[in-house]
Z-matrix of the N, CA and C atoms (Angstrom, degrees):
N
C 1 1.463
C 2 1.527 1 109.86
N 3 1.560 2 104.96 1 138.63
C 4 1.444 3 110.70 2 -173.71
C 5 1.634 4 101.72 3 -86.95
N 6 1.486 5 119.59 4 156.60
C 7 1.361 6 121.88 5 179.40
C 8 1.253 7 97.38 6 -167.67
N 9 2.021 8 88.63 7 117.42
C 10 1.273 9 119.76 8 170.57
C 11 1.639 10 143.28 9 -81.73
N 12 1.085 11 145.82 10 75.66
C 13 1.642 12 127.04 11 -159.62
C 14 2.151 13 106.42 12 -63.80
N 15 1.343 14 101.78 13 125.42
C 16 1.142 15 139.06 14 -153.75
C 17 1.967 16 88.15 15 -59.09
N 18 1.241 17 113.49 16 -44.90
C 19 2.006 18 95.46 17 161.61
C 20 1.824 19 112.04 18 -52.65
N 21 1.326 20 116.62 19 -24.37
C 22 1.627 21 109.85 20 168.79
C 23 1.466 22 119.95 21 -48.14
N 24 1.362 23 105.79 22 -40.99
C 25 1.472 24 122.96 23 -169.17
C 26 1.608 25 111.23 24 -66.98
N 27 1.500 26 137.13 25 129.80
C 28 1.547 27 123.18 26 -164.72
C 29 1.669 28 71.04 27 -129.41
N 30 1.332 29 128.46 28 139.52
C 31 1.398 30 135.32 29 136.88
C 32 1.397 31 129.04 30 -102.74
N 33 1.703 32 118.19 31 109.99
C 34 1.664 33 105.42 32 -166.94
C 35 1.419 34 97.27 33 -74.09
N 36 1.765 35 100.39 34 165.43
C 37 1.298 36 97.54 35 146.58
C 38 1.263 37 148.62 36 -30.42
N 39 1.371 38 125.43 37 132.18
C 40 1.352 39 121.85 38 -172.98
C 41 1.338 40 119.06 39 68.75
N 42 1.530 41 126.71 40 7.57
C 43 1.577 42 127.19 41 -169.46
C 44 1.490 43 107.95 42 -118.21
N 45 1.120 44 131.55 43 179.75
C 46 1.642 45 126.31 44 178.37
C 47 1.584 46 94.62 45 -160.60
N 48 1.222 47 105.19 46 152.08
C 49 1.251 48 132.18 47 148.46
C 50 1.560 49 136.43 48 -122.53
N 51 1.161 50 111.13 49 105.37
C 52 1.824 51 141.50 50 165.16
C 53 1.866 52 117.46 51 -44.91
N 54 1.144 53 129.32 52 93.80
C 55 1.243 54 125.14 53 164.35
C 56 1.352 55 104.25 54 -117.29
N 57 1.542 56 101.87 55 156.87
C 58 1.586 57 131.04 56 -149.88
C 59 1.738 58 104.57 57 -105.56
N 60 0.834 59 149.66 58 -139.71
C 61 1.399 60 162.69 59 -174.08
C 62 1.415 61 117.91 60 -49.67
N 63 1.548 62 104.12 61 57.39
C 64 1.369 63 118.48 62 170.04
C 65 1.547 64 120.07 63 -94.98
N 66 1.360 65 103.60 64 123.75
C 67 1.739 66 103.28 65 -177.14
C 68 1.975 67 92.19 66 -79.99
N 69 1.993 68 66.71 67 176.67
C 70 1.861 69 76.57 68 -177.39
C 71 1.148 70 126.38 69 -83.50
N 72 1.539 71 108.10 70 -16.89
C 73 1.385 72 101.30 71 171.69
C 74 1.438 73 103.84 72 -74.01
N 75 1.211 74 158.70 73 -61.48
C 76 1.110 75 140.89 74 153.45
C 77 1.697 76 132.14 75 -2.98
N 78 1.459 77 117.22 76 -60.45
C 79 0.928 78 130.04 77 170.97
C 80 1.575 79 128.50 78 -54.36
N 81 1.891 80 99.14 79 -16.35
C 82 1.632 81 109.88 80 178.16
C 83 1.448 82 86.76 81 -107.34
N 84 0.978 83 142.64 82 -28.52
C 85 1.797 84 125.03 83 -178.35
C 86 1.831 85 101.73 84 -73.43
N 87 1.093 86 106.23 85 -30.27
C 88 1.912 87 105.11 86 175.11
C 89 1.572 88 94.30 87 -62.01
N 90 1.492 89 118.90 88 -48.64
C 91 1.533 90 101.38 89 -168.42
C 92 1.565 91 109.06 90 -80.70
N 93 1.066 92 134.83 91 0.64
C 94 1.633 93 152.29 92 -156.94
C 95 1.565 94 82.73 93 -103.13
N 96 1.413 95 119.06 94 -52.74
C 97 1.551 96 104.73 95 174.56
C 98 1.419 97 141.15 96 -104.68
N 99 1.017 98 86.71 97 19.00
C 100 1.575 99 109.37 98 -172.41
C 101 1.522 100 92.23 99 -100.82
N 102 1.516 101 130.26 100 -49.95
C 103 1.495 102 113.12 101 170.59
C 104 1.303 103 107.50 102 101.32
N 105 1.004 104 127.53 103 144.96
C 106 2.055 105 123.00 104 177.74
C 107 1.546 106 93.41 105 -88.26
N 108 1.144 107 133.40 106 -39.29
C 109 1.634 108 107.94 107 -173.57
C 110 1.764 109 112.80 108 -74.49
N 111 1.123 110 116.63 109 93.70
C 112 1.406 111 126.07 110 -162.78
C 113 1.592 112 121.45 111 -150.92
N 114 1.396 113 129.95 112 131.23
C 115 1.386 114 103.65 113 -178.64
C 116 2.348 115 97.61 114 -100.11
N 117 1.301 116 90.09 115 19.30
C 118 1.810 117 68.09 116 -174.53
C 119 1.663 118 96.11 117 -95.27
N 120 0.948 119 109.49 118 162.70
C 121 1.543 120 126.60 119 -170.16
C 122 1.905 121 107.72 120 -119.04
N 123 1.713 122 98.95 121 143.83
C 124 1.654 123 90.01 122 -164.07
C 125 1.745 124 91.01 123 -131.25
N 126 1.348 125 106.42 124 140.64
C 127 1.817 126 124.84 125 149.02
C 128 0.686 127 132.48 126 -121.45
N 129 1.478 128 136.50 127 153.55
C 130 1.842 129 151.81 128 -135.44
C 131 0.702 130 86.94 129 161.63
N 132 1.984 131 82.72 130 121.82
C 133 1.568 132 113.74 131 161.20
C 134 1.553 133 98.63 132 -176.12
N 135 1.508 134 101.15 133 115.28
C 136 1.383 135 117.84 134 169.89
C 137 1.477 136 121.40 135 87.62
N 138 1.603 137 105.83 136 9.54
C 139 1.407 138 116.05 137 -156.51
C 140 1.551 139 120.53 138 85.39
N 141 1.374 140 119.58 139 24.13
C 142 1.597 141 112.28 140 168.21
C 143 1.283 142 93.70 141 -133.49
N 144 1.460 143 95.30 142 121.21
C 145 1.857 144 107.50 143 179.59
C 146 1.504 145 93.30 144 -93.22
N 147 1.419 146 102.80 145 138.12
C 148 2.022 147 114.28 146 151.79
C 149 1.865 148 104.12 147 -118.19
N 150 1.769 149 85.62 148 133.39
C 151 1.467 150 100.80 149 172.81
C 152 1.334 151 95.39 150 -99.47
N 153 1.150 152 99.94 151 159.60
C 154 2.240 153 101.43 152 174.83
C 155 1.537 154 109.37 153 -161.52
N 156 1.267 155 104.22 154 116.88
C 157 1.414 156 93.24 155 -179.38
C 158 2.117 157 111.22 156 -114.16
N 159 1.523 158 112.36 157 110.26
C 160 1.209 159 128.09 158 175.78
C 161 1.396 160 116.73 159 -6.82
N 162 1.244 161 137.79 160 147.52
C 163 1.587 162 148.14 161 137.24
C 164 1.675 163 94.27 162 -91.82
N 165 1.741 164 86.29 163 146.18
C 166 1.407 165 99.51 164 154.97
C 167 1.914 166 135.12 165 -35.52
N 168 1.203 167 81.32 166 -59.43
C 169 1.863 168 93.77 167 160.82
C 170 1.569 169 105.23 168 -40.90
N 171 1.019 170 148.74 169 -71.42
C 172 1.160 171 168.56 170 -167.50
C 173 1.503 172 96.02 171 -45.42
N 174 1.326 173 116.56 172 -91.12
C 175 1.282 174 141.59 173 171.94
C 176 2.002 175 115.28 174 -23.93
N 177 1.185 176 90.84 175 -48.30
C 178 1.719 177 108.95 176 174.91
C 179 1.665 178 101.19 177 -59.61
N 180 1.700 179 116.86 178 -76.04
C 181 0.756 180 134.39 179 162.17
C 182 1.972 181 119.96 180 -0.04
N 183 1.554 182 99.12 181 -74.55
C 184 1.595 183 109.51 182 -153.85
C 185 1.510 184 89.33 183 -93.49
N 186 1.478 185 120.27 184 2.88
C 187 1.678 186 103.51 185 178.00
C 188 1.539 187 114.63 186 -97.41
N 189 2.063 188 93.90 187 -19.20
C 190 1.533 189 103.13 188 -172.87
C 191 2.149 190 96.29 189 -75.49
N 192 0.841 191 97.47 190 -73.46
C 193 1.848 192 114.88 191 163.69
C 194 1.446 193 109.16 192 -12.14
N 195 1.314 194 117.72 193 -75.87
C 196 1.139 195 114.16 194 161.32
C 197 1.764 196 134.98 195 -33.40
N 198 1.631 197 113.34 196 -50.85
C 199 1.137 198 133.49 197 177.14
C 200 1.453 199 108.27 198 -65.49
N 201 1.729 200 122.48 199 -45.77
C 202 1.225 201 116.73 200 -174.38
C 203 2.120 202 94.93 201 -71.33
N 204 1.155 203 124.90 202 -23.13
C 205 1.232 204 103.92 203 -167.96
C 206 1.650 205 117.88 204 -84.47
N 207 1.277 206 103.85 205 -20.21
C 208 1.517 207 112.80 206 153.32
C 209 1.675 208 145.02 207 -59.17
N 210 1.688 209 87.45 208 -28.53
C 211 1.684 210 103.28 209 -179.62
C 212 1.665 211 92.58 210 -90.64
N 213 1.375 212 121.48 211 -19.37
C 214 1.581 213 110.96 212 173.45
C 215 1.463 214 103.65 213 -80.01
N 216 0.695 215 138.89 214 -84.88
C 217 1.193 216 138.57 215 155.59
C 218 1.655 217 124.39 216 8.44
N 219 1.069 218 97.13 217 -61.78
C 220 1.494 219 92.13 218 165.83
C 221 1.226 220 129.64 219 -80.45
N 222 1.331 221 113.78 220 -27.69
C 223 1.508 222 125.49 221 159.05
C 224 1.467 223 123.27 222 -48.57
N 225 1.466 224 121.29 223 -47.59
C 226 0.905 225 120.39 224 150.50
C 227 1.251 226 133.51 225 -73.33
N 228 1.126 227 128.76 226 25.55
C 229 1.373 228 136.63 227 -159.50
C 230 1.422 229 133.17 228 12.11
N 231 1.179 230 111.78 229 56.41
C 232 0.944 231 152.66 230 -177.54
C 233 1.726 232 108.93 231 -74.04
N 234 1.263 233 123.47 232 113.04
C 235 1.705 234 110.94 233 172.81
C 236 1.628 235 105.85 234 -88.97
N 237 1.368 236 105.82 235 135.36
C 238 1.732 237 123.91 236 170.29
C 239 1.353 238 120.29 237 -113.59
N 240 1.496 239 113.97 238 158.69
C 241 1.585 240 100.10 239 162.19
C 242 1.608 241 70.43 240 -140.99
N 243 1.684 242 112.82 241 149.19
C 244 1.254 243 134.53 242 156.25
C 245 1.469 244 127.03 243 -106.46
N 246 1.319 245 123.41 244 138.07
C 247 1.387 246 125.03 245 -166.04
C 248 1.537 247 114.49 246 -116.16
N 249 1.405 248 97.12 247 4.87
C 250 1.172 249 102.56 248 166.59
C 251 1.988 250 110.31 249 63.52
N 252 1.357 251 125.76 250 -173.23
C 253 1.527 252 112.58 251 161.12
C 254 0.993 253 108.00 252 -83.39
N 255 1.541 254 125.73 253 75.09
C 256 1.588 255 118.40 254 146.73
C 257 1.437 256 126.98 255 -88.34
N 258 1.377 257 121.35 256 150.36
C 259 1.432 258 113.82 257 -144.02
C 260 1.704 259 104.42 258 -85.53
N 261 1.234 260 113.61 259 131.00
C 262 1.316 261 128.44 260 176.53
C 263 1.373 262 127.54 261 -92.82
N 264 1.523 263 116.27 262 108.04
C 265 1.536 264 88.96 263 -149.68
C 266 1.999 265 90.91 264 -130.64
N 267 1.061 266 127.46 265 -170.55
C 268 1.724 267 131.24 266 149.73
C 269 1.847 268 96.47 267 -166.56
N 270 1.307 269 96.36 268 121.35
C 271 1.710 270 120.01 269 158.10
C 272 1.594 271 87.85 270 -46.16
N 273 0.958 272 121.33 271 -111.51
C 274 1.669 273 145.57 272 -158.19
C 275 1.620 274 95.47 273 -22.13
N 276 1.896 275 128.42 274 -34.64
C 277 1.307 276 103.85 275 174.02
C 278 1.667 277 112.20 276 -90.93
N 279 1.758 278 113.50 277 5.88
C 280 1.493 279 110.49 278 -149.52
C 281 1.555 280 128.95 279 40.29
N 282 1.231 281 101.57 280 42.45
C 283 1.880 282 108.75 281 167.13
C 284 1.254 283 110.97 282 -158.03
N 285 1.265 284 104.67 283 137.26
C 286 1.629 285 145.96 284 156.45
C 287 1.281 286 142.92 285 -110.93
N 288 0.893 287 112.22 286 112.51
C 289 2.094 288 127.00 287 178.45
C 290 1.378 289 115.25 288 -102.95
N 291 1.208 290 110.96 289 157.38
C 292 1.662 291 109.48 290 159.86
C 293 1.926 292 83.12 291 -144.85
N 294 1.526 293 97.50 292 122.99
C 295 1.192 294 116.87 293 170.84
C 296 1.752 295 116.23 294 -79.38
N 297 1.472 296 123.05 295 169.25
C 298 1.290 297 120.41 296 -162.94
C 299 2.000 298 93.56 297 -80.32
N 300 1.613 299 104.78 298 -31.37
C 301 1.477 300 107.38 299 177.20
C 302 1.537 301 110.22 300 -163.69
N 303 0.898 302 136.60 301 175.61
C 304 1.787 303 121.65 302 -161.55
C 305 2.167 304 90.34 303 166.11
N 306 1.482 305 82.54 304 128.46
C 307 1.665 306 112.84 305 176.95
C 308 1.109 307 127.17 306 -128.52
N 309 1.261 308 119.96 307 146.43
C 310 1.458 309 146.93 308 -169.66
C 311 1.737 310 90.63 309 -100.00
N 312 1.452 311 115.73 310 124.18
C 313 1.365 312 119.36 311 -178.56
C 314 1.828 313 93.79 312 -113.04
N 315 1.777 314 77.73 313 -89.50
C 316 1.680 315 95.36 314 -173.84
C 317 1.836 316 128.50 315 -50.79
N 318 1.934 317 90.71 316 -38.02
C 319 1.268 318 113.49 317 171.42
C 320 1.636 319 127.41 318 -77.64
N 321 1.300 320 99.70 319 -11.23
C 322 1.856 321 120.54 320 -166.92
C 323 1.956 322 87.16 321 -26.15
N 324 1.564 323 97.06 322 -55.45
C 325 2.096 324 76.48 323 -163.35
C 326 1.465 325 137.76 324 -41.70
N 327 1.688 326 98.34 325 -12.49
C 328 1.651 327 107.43 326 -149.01
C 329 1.758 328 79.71 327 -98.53
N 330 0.960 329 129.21 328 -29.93
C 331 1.815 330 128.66 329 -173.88
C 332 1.746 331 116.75 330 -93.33
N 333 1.735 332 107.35 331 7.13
C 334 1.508 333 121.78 332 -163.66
C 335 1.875 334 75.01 333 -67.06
N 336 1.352 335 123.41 334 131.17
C 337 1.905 336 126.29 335 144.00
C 338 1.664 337 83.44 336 86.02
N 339 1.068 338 145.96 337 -41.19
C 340 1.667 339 130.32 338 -174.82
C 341 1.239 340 116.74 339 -38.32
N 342 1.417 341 132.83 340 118.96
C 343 1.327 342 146.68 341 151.36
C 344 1.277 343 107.09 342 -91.74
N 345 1.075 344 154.65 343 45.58
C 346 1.728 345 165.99 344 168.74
C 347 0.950 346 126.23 345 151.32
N 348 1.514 347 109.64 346 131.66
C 349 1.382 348 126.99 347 -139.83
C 350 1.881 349 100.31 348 -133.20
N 351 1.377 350 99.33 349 108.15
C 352 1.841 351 104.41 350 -173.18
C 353 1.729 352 97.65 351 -100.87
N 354 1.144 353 124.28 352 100.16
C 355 1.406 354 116.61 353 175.99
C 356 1.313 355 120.04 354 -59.39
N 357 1.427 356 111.67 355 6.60
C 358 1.765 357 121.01 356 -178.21
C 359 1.306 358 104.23 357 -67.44
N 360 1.482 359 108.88 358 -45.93
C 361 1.342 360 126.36 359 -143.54
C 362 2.154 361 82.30 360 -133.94
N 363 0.927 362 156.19 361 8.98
C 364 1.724 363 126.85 362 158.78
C 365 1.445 364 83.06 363 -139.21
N 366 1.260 365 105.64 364 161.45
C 367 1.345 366 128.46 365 178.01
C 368 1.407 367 110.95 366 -79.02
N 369 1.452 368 125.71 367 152.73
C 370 1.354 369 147.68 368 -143.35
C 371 1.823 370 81.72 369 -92.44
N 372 1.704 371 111.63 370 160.17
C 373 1.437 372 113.59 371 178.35
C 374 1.367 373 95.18 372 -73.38
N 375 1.629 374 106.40 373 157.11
C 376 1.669 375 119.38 374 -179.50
C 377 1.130 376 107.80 375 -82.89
N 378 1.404 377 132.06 376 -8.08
C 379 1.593 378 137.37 377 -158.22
C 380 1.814 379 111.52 378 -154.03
N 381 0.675 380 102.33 379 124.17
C 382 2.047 381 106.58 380 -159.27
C 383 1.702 382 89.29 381 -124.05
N 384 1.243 383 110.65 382 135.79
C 385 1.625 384 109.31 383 172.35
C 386 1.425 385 109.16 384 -139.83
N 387 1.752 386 112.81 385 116.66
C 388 1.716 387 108.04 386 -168.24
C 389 1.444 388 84.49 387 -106.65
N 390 1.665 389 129.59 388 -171.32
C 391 1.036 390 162.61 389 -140.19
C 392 1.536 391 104.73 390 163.90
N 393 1.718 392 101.32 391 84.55
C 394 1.502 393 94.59 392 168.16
C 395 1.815 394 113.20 393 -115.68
N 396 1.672 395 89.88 394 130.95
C 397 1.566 396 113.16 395 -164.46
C 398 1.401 397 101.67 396 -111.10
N 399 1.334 398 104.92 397 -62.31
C 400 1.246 399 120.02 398 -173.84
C 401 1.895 400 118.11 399 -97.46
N 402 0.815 401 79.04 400 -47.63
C 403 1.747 402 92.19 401 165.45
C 404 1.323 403 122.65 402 -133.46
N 405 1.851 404 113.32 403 172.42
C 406 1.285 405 120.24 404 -165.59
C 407 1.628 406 99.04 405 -91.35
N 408 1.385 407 115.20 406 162.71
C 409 1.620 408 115.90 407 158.35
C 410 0.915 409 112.64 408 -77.19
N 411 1.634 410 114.03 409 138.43
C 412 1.595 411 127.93 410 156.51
C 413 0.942 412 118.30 411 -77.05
N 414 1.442 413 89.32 412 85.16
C 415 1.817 414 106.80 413 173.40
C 416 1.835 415 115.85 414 -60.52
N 417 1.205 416 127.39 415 -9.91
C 418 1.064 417 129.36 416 -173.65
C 419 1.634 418 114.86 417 -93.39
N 420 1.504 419 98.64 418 -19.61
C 421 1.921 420 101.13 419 166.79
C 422 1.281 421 113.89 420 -102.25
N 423 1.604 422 111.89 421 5.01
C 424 1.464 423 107.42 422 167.47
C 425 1.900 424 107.78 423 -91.32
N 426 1.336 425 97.60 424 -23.65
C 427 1.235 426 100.09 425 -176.61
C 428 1.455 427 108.37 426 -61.12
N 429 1.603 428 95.51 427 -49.39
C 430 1.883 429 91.42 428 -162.53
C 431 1.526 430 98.13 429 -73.40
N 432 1.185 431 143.64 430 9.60
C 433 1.265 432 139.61 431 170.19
C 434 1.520 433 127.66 432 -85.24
N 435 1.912 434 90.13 433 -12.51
C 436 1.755 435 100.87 434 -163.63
C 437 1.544 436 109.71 435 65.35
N 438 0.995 437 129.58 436 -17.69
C 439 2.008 438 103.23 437 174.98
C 440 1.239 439 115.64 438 -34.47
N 441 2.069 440 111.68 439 100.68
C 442 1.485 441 93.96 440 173.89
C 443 1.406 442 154.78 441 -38.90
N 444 1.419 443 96.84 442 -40.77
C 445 1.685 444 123.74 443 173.94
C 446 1.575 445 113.16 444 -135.90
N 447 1.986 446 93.33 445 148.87
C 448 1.196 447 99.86 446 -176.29
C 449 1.726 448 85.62 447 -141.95
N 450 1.554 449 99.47 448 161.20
C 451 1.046 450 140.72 449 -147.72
C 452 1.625 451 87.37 450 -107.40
N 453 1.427 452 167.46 451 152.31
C 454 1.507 453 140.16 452 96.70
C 455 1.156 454 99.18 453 -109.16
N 456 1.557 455 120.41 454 143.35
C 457 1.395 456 138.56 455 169.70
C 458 1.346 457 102.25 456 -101.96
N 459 1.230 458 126.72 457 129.24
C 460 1.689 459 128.83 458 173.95
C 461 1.377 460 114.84 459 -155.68
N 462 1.433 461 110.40 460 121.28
C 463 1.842 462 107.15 461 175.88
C 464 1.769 463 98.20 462 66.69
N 465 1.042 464 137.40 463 83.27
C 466 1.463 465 132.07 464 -146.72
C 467 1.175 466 124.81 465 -43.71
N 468 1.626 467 102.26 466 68.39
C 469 1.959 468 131.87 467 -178.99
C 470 0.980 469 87.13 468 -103.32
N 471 1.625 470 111.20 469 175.42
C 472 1.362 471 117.04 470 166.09
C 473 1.375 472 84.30 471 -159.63
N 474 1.304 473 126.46 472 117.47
C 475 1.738 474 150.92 473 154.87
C 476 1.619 475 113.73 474 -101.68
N 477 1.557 476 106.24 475 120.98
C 478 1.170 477 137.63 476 -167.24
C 479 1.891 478 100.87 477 -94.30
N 480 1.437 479 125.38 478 128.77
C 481 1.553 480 109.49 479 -164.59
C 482 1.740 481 73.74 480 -137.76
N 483 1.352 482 109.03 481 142.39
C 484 1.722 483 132.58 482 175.51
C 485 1.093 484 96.33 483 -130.48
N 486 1.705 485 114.67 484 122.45
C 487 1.112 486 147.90 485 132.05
C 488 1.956 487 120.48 486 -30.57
N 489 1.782 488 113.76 487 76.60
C 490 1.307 489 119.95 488 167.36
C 491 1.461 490 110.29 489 -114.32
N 492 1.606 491 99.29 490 114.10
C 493 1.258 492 100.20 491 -178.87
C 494 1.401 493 123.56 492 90.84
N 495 1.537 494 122.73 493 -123.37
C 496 0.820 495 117.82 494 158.24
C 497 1.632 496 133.38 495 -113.33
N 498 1.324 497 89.36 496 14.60
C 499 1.593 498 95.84 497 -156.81
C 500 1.847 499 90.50 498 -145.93
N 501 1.677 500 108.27 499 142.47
C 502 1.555 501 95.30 500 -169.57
C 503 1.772 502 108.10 501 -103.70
N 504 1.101 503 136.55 502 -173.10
C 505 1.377 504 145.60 503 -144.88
C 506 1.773 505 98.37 504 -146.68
N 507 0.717 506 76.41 505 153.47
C 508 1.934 507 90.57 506 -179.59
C 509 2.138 508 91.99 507 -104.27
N 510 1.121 509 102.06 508 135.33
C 511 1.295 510 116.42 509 -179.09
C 512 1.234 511 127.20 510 -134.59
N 513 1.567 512 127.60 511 148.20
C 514 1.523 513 107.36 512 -171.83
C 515 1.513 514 99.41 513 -112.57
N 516 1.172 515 122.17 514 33.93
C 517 1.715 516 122.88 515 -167.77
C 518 1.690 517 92.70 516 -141.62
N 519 0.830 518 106.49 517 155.35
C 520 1.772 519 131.29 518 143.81
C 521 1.157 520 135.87 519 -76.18
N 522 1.384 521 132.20 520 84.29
C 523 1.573 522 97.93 521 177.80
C 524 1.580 523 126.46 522 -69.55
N 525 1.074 524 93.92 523 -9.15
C 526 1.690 525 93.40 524 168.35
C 527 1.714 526 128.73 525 -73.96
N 528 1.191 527 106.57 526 -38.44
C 529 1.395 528 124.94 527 156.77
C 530 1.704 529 110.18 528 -104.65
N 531 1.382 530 132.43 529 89.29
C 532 1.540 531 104.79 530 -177.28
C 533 1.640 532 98.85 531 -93.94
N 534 1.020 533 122.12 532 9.02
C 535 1.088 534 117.90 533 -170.24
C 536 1.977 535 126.64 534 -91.11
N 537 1.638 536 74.15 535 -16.66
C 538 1.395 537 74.31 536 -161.78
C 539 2.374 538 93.13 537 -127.86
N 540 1.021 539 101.83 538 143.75
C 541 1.660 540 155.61 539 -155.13
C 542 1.915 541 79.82 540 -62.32
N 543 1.482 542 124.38 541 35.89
C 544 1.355 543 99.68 542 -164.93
C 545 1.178 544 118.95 543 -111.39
N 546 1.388 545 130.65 544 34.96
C 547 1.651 546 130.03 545 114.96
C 548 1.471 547 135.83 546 -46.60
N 549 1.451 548 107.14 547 -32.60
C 550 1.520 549 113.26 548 -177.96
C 551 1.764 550 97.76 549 -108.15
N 552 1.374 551 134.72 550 -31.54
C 553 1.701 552 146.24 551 175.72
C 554 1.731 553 81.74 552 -46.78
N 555 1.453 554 124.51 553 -102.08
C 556 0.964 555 133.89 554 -145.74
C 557 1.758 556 139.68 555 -70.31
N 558 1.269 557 98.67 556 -1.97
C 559 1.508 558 138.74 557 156.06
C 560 2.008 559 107.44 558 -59.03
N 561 1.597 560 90.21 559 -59.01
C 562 1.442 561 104.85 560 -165.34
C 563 1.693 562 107.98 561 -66.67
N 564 1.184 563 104.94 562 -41.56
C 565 1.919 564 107.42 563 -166.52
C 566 1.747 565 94.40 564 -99.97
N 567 1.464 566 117.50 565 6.87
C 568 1.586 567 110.47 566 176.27
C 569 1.733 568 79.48 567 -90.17
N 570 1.351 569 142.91 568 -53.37
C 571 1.330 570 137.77 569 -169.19
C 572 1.845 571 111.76 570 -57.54
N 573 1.570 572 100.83 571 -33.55
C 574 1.492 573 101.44 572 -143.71
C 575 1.833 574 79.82 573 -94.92
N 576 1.685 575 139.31 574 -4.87
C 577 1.110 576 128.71 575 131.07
C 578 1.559 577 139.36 576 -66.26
N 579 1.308 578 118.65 577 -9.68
C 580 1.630 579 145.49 578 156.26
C 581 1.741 580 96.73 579 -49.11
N 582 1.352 581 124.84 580 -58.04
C 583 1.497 582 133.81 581 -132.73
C 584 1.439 583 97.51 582 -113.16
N 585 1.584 584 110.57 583 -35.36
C 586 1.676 585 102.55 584 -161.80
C 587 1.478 586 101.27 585 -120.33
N 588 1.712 587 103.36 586 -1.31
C 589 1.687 588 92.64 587 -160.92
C 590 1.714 589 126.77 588 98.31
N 591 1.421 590 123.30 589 134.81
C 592 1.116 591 123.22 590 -162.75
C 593 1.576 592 103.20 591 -56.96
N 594 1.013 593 111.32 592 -74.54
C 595 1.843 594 123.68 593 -175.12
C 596 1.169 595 101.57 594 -29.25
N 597 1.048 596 127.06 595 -55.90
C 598 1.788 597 127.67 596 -146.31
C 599 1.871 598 81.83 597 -83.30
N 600 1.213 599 132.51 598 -33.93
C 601 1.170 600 106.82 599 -147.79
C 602 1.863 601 84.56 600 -90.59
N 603 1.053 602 120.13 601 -42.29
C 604 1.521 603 126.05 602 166.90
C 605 1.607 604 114.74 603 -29.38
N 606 1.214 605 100.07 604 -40.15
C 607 1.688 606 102.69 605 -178.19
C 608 1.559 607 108.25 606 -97.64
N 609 1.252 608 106.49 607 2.42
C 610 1.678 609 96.64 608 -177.86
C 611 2.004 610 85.92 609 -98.88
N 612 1.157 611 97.61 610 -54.84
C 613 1.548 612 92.64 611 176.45
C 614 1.627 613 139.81 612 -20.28
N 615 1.541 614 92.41 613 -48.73
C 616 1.643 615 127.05 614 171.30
C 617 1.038 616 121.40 615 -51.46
N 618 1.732 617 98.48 616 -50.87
C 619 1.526 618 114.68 617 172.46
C 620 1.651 619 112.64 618 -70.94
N 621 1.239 620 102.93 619 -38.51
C 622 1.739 621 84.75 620 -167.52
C 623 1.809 622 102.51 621 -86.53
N 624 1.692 623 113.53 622 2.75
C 625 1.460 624 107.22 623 168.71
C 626 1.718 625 114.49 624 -71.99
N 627 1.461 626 95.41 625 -47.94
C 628 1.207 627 93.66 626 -171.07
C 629 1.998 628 114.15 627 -78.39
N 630 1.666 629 113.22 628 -1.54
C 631 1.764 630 106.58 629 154.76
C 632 1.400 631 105.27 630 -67.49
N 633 1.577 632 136.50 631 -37.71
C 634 1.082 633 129.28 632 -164.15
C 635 1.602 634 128.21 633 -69.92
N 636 1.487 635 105.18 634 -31.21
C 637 1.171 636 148.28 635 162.95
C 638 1.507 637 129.25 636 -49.35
């Protein structure tokens, strides 16, 4: 048997690597060496780890997304706490994600000052946001985590998936926003930051929250 130490491993941009029958203690010494200052991104679930390391596209993508969900949010005055992709994990379900960005809406109080987050004991983020460029989401470690809703941006779509039961639904509403049109909203000002630039499209956003408003 061949055996690799995990600095062997190079992932380019935009590429991933898939391993098969990894326990968890394993799967927490990969994140033990992998380190939080990192741009590659990791999933677990069931014993199949994905490494993934971002394209720019990607990166552009989940910072604009992110940004428009904050200026809604605050517009509506709305209190948040964001966790940014920190890795979400539970032994007892064997799965772990680190999403592109993920928020505390309803729950924001219980994450107010938290630097570690035991999903045993606090509830999973209410709002999960992937960006798939290079790869698909593992929808199956979001499941065993309960994150009600997720976000995926793909091909510049944006499909909204709710957590009923046990298994989630493709939806054309928000319940976090039901008010507002944001399958077709956030598609439009992720492009109209492509063309004009993040800021400008941030401030046009603002503006057309607060006509709606």
């Amino acid at each position: 048997m061949v055996t690799l130490q995990l600095r062997q491993i190079r992932v380019p941009p935009g590429q991933r690597i898939i391993l098969e029958d990894v326990s968890w203690q394993v799967f927490e010494a990969i994140l033990n060496e992998l380190g939080e200052h990192r741009r590659s991104r990791v999933a677990y679930s069931q014993g199949t780890l994905e490494i993934m390391a971002p394209l720019p596209e990607h990166e552009r993508s989940k910072v604009i997304i992110g940004d428009l969900v904050k200026a809604l949010l605050d517009e509506l005055d709305l209190n948040w706490e964001s966790l940014g992709s920190t890795t979400l994990k539970r032994k007892d379900k064997n799965a772990g994600i680190e999403p592109d960005d993920c928020f505390y809406i309803q729950n924001y109080k219980l994450m107010i000052g938290k630097d570690n987050i035991d999903l045993n004991v606090d509830p999973p983020p209410d709002l999960a946001i992937e960006i798939d460029v290079t790869s698909k989401t593992q929808i199956s470690a979001y499941k065993a985590l309960k994150v009600p809703e997720i976000w995926r941006y793909e091909n510049r779509n944006l499909e909204i998936s709710l957590l009923q039961g046990e298994q989630y639904v493709k939806s054309q509403t928000s319940p976090t926003f039901p008010n507002f049109a944001i399958i077709e909203i956030i598609p439009q000002f992720v492009e109209m930051a492509r063309t004009t630039g993040m800021s400008s499209a941030l401030k046009e956003f603002r503006k057309w929250v607060k006509e709606q408003i």
